[in-house]
C-alpha positions as CSV (number, residue, x, y, z in Angstrom):
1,X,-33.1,29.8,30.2
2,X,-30.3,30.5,28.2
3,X,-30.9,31.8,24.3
4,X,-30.5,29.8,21.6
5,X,-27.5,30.3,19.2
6,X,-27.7,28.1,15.8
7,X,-24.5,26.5,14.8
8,X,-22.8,27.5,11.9
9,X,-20.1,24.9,9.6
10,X,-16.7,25.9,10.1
11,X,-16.5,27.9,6.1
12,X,-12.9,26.8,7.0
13,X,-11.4,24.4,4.5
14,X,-7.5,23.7,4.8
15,X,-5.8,23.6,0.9
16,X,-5.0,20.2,0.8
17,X,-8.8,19.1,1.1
18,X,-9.8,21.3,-2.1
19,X,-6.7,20.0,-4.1
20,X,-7.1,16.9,-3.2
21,X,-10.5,17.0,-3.8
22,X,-10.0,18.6,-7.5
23,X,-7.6,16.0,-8.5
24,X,-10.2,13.5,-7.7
25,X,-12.5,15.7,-10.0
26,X,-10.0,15.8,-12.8
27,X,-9.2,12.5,-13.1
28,X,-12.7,11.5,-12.9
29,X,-13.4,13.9,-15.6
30,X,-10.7,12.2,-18.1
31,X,-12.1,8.8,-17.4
32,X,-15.4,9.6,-17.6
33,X,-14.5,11.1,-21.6
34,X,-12.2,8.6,-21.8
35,X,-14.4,5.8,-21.5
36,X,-17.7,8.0,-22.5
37,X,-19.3,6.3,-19.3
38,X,-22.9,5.9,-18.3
39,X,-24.4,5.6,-14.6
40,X,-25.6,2.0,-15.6
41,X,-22.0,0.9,-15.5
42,X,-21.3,2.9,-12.1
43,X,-24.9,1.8,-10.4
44,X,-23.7,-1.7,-9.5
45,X,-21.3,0.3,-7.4
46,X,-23.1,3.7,-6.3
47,X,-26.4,2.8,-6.3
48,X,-27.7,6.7,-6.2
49,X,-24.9,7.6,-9.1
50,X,-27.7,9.8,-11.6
51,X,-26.6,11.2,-15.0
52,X,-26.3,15.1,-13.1
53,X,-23.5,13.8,-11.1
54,X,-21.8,13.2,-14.1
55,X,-22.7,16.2,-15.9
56,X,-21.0,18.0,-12.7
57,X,-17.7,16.5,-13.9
58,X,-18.1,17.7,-17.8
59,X,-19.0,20.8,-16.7
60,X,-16.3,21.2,-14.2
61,X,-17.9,21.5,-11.0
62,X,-17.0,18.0,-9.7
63,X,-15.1,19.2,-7.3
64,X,-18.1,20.8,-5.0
65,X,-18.7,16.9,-3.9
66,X,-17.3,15.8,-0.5
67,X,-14.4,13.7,-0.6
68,X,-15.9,10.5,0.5
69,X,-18.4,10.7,-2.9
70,X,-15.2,11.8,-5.3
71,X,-13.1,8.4,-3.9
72,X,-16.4,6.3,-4.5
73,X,-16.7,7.4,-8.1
74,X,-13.0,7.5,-8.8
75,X,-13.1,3.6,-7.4
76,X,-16.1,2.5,-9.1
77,X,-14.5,3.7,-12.6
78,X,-11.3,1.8,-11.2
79,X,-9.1,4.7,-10.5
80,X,-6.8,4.0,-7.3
81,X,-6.0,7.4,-5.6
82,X,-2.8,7.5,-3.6
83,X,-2.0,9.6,-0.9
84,X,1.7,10.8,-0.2
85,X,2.5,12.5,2.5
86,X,6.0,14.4,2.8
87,X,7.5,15.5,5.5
88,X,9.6,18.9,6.5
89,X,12.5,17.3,6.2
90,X,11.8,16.2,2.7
């Protein structure tokens, strides 16, 4: 039998993800102060929102959430993100 050799993540992650993914978290963070929101107004749209997750974003750590979770809160407070892409020859 062969031996067993866990798998480890890929500790890899390109640039664009973790700007991408700190914009989210900066712009969450203004509307959040902005609007000095609750979780009760976000449940109706993330239904496991808690008031840590938006502690994260005061405290400045709201970028360690995946992308998918950044969009969902950045939606559910009615931010659009946009995503341009330019080219080489731009």
């Amino acid at each position: 039998m062969g031996s067993y050799r866990p798998k480890q993540a890929n500790p890899y992650v390109p640039d664009t993800v973790n700007r991408m993914k700190q914009s989210l978290a900066d712009a969450i963070s203004t509307e959040l102060n902005r609007r000095n929101c609750s979780t009760t107004e976000l449940r109706p749209y993330i239904p496991s929102i808690r008031k840590g997750h938006l502690n994260d974003f005061q405290q400045g750590v709201g970028s360690f959430y995946g992308i998918s979770r950044l969009v969902a809160i950045a939606e559910a407070l009615g931010l659009r993100p946009d995503i341009i892409i330019k080219g080489a020859a731009e």
